[in-house]
C-alpha positions in Angstrom: -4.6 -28.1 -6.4 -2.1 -25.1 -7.1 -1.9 -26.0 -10.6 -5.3 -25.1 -11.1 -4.8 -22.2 -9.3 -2.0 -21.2 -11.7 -3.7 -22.2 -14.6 -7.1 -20.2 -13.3 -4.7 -17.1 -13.1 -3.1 -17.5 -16.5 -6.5 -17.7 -18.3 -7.2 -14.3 -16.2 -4.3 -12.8 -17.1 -4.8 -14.4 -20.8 -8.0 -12.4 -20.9 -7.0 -9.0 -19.8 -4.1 -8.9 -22.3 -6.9 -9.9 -25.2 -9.1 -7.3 -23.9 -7.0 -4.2 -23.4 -5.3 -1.8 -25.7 -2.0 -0.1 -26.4 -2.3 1.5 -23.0 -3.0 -2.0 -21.0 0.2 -3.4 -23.0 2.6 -1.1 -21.3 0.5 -1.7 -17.8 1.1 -5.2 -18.4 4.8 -4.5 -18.9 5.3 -2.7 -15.6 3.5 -5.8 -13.8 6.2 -8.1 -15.6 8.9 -6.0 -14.5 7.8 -5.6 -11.0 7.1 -9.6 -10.8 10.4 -9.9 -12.1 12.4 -8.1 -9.6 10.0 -9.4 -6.5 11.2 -13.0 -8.2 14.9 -12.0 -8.3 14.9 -10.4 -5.2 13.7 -13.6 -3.4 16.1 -16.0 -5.5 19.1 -13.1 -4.5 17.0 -14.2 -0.7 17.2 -18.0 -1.2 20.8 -18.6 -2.3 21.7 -16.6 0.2 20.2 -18.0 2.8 21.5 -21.7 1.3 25.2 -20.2 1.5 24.4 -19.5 5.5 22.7 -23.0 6.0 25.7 -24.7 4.3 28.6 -22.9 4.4 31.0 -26.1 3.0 29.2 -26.0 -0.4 29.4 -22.3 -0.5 32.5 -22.5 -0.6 33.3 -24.9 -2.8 31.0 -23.5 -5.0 33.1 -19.8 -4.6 36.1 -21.7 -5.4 34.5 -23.0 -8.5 33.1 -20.1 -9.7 36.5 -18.1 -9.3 38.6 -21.0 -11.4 35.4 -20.3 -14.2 36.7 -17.0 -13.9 40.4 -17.7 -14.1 40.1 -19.7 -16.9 37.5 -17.8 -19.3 39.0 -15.9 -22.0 37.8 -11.9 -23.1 
């Protein structure tokens, strides 16, 4: 049912970009951007609530990233 949803947006998102002109195409930019942080503020959200919920994999996953670190070479 949400896929329809989705797919019902898309076409009306489809359609505005078709109709509109150099002025809608920078509109349309800002609207990325601002979906774009709203998304990446909400996945900064969900890891960190994942790191509270389990704080064993958290860790090991700290400890992971920092012998990434150790290892990679400029």
């Amino acid at each position: 049912m949400a896929r329809t949803a989705g797919a019902a947006q898309g076409a009306d998102e489809a359609a505005r970009t078709a109709d509109g002109a150099q002025g809608a195409g920078r509109e349309n930019d800002t609207a990325r951007r601002r979906r774009r942080a709203q998304f990446l503020r909400e996945l900064t959200e969900a890891r960190e609530l994942r790191d509270r919920v389990q704080p064993r994999r958290a860790k090991a996953a700290r400890l992971r990233h920092a012998m990434r670190m150790r290892t990679f070479r400029w």
